[in-house]
N, C-alpha and C positions, 0 to 999 in steps of 0.2 A: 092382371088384366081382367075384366070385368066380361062375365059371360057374352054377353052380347056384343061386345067390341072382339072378341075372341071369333066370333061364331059368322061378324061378316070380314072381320081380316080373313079368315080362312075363305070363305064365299069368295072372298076379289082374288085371294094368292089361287086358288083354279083354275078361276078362268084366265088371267092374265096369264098362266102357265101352258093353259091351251091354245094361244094364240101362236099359231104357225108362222113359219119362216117364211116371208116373205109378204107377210099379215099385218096390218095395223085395227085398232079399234080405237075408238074415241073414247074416254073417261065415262063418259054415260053408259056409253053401249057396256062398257066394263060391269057399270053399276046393276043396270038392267039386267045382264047377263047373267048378274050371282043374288039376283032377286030382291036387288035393293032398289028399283027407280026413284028418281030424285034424289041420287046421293053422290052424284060425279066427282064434289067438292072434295070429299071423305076417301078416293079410290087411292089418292098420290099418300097419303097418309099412311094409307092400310100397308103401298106395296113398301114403305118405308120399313115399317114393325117385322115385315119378314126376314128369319134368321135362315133363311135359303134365296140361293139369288132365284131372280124372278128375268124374265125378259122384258123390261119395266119400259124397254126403247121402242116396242112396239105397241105401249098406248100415249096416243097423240090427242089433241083437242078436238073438238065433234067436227069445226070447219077443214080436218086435215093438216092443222101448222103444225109445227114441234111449241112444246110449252115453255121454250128456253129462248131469250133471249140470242135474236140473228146474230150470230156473231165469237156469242160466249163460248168457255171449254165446253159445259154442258151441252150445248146447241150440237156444237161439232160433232162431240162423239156421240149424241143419241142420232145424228144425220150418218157417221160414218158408220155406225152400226146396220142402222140399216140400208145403207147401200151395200154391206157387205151381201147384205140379203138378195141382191136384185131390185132392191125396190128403188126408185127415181123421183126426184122431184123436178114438179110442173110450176115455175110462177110462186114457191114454196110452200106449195102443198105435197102430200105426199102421194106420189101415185103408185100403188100396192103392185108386186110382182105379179099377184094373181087376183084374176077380176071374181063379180059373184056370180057368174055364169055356172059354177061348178056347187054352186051352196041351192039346199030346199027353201022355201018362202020362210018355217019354223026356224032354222039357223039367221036367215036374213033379220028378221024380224028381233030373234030374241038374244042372238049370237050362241056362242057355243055350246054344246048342252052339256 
C-alpha cells in the first residue's frame, strides 16, 4: 500500500472509530474530519482496507439515508444496528440518539478532533 493511501486509510479508520453510539456522520463529514475535504467518494474504500472492525454503520450519506439499497440485507443490518443504538428513523432519514446541542461550533463544523 502506497504511502499516502496508507496515511489517509488511517486518517478515515480514527475518525470513523470516534464516532459515538448513538452517532451518525455523513461520508464528507468523515473526509473533512481526517483532513481530506472533497474525498467522501474514497471514505467507503478506506473503512473496507481496515484489518480492525470499524463502526462503519454509523457513516451514512450527507442527506442522512443509509447507502444501501431500501430493502437489501446490507440496508437491514446497517438500520438494525443502529437502532440497536437508540437512533430512529424519520421518513428514512436517520435521526441521531443524540442532538448537537452538547458538541462546540470547532467539533460541528470539523467533526471529531
Amino acid at each position: 500500500m502506497a504511502y499516502s493511501q496508507t496515511k489517509f486509510d488511517t486518517a478515515i479508520w480514527k475518525v470513523v472509530s470516534s464516532i459515538g453510539r448513538g452517532r451518525v456522520m455523513g461520508y464528507g463529514e468523515v473526509a473533512r474530519a481526517a483532513g481530506y475535504p472533497r474525498h467522501a467518494r474514497m471514505v467507503s474504500k478506506a473503512m473496507s482496507r481496515s484489518q480492525e472492525p470499524l463502526p462503519w454503520y454509523r457513516v451514512v450519506r450527507s442527506d442522512r439515508t443509509l447507502a444501501f439499497k431500501e430493502g437489501s440485507d446490507a440496508y437491514k443490518k446497517q438500520r438494525g444496528l443502529l437502532e440497536q443504538e437508540g437512533v430512529t428513523f424519520a421518513n428514512g432519514k436517520v435521526v441521531p440518539l443524540h442532538s448537537d446541542d452538547d458538541k462546540d461550533l470547532d467539533e460541528l463544523l470539523w467533526g471529531p478532533g
